[in-house]
ZAMARGU-4260 file (C-alpha; in steps of 0.2 Angstrom, whole numbers, plus 5000, padded with zeros to 4 digits):
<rodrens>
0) 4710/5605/5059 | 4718/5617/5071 | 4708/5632/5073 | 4714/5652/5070 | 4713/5653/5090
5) 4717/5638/5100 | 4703/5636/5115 | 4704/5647/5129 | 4698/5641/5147 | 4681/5648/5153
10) 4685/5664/5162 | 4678/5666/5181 | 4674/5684/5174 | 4663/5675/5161 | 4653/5663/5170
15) 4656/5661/5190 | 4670/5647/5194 | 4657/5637/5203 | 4646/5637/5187 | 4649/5631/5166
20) 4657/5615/5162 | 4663/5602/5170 | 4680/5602/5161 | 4697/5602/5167 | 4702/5623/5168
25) 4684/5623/5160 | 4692/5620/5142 | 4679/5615/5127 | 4676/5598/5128 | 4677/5587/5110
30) 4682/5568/5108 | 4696/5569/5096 | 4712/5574/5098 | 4714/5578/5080 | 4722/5597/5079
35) 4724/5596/5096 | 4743/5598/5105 | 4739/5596/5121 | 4724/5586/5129 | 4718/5581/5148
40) 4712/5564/5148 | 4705/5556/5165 | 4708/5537/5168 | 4693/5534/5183 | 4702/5516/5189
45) 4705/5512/5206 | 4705/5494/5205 | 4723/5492/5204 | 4724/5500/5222 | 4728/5492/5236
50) 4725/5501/5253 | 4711/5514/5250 | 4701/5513/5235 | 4694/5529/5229 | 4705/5536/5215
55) 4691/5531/5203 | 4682/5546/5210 | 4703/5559/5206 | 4697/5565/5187 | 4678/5572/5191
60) 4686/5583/5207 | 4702/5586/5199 | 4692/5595/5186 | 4681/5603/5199 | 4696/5613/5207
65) 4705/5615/5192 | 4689/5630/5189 | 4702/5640/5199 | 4714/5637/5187 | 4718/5656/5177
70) 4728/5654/5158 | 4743/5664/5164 | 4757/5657/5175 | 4761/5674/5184 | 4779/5664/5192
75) 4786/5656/5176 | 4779/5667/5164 | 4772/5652/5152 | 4758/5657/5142 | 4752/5639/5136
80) 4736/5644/5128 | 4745/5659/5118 | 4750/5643/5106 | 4744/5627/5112 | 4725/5619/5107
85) 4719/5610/5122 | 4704/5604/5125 | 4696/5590/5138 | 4694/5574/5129 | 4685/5564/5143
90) 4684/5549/5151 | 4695/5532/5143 | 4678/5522/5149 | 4688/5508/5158 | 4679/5493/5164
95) 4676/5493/5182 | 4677/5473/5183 | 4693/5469/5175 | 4711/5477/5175 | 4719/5465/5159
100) 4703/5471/5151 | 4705/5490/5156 | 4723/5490/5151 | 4719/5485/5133 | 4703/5500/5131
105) 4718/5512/5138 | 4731/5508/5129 | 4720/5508/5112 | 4713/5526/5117 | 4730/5534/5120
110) 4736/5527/5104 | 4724/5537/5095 | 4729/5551/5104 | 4746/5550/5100 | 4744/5547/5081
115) 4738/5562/5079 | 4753/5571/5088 | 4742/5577/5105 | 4753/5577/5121 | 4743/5568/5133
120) 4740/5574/5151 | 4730/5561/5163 | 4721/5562/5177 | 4720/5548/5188 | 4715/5535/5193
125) 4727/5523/5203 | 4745/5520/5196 | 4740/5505/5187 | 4736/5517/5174 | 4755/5522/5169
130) 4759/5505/5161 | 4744/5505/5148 | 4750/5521/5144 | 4768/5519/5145 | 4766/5506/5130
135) 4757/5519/5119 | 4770/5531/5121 | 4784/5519/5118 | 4776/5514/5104 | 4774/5530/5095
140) 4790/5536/5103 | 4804/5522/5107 | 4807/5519/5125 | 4804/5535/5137 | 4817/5544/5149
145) 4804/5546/5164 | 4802/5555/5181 | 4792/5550/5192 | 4787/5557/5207 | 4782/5547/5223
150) 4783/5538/5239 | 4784/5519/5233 | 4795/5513/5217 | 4783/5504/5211 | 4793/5489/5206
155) 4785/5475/5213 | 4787/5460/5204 | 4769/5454/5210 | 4755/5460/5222 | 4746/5445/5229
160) 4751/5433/5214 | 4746/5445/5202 | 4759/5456/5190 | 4746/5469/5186 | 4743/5482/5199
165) 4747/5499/5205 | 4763/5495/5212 | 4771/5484/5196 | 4767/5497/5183 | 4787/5500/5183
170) 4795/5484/5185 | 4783/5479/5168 | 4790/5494/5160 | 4807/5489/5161 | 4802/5470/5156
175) 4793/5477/5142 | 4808/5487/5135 | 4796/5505/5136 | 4809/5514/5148 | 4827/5521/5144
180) 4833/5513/5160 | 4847/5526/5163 | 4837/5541/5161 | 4822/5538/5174 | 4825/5547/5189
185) 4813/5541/5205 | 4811/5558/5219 | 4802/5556/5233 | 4805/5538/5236 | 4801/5534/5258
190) 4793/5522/5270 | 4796/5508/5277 | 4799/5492/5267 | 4795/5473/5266 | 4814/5471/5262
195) 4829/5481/5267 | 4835/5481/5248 | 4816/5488/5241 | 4826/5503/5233 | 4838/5493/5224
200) 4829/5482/5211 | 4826/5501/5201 | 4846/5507/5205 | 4851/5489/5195 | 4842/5493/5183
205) 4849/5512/5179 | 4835/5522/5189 | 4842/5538/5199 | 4833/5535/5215 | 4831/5551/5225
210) 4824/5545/5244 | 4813/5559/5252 | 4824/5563/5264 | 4838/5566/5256 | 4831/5581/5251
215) 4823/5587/5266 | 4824/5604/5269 | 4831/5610/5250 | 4828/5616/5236 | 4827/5604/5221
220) 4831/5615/5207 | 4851/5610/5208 | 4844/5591/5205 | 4831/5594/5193 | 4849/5604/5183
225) 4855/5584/5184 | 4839/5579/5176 | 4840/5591/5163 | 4860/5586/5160 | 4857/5567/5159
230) 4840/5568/5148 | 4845/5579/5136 | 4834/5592/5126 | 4830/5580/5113 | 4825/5563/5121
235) 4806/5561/5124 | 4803/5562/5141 | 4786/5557/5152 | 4781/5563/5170 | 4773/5552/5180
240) 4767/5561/5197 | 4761/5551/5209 | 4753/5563/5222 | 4756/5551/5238 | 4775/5558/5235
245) 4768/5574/5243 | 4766/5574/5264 | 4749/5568/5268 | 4752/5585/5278 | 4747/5593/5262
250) 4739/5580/5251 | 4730/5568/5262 | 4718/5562/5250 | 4726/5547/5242 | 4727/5529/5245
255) 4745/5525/5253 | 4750/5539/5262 | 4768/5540/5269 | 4775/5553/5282 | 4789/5563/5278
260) 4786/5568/5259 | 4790/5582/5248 | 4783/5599/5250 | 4771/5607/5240 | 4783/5619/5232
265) 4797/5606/5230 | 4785/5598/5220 | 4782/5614/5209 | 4801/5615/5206 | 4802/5597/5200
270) 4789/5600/5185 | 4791/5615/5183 | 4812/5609/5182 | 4806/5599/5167 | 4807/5615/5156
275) 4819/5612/5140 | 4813/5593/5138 | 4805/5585/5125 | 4791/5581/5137 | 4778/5571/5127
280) 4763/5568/5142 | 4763/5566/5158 | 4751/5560/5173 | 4744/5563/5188 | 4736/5549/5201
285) 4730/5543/5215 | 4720/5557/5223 | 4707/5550/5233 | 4695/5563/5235 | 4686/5551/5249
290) 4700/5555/5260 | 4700/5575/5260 | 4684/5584/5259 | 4691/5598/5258 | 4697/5597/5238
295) 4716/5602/5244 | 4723/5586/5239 | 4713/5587/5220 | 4715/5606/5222 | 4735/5602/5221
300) 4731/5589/5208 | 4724/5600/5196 | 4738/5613/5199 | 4752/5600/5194 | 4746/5595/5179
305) 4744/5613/5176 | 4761/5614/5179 | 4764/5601/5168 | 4753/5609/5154 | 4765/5624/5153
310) 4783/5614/5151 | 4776/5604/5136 | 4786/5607/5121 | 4780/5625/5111 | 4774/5634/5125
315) 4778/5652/5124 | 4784/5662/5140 | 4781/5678/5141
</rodrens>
């Protein structure tokens, strides 16, 4: 049952940020989403990846620098634990050895969560991850608008032979009817490809594809206006963030990098653009911590899904 006063994260004036819990913004940790509205879920997979491996390892430092992490957004002015109950409900415990099996475990575990009317935010994990979950929330919701936020499209239609991998997860979504083809934009999209027509498999299909440099040098507030117009207030919507659409420059711990990304704060004004959607969760993958010791890249991480927290339907602003 939801409780008088939903959880509050650990404050740093309480117990030192580099002590208590290991839970994402150091929130109480349970394993059941009942009277919960919101809930950080970790995914450790990296078996889908196909470069640098490593992602497996993106949920336990995410949570580590998300200690930093204070209740109040002092730019938007969203107060999500106000109103919201959040807790950390764990690890989905994938197996290691087999991707058709791990897709199943996931898929089940987010069903649960969704049945009992909890908005699921994930840590990856590679982006294998979003199809499992994509099918849960079509499930409980009819097929999603989406954004999703990267450097590849994801719409392979194999990966050496095989359909399932972290660079399919959309092209199966579409297949699989768990998309609203003509409200999913794609930002960030850049590189070089294995074909000069890469980017227009997702434009057949409806997808608004913004490449990376297109928007070089702007603000993207005017396009996220265009998401907002095109979704609507009503539609359920999920964000899928994958953090390779950020410049190695600032996140360099991830698998496939690619030069020329999306600035940090660009990337602050997509999610936090997502404000007045029916956002119903919402990921974040493929932070490598192997790849930057420092904890930036996971240090970002954890911010965005913050981010993403304080858009969620209900949230109050102050």
């Amino acid at each position: 049952m939801p409780t008088a006063t939903p959880n509050q994260p650990l404050g740093g004036n309480t117990m030192p940020r580099f002590a208590g819990p290991g839970t994402m913004m150091r929130l109480p940790s349970t394993t059941s989403a009942e009277g919960l509205d919101a809930a950080f879920i970790g995914v450790p997979l990296d078996i889908g990846t196909s470069n640098r491996p490593g992602a497996r390892f993106g949920p336990r430092q995410i949570r580590a620098e998300s200690a930093l992490l204070r209740p109040y957004n002092m730019a938007t002015g969203a107060a999500p634990f106000d109103k919201l109950n959040v807790a950390d409900l764990g690890d989905v415990p994938i197996n290691t050895y087999s991707l058709e099996k791990s897709l199943a475990i996931i898929s089940t575990f987010y069903d649960t969560v969704l049945s009992a009317g909890c908005a699921p935010l994930t840590l990856g994990g590679d982006h294998t991850i979003a199809l499992p979950i994509l099918r849960a929330v079509a499930r409980r919701h009819g097929p999603v608008a989406l954004v999703h936020v990267d450097a590849h499209a994801d719409v392979n239609d194999d990966m050496f032979g095989e359909r399932i991998a972290h660079g399919t997860p959309f092209r199966r979504a579409v297949e699989e009817g768990l998309l609203a083809c003509d409200k999913v934009w794609q930002i960030g999209l850049r590189g070089t490809g294995y074909a000069a027509d890469d980017f227009d498999w997702p434009r057949k299909q409806g997808f608004t594809v913004v490449q990376a440099h297109e928007v070089w040098f702007q603000s993207l507030a005017p396009l996220m206006a265009q998401v907002r117009e095109r979704i609507g207030p009503t539609h359920p919507v999920y964000i899928s963030f994958d953090i390779d659409g950020i410049d190695p420059s600032f996140a360099g711990g991830t698998g496939t990098p690619e030069i020329g990304g999306l600035t940090v704060p660009q990337a602050l004004e997509i999610v936090r653009g997502c404000r007045g959607l029916n956002v119903v969760g919402a990921d974040l993958v493929e932070v490598s911590p192997p790849y930057d010791t420092s904890g930036n890249t996971a240090l970002l991480g954890a911010n965005l899904l913050y981010e993403m927290l304080c858009v969620l339907p209900g949230v109050p602003f102050r």
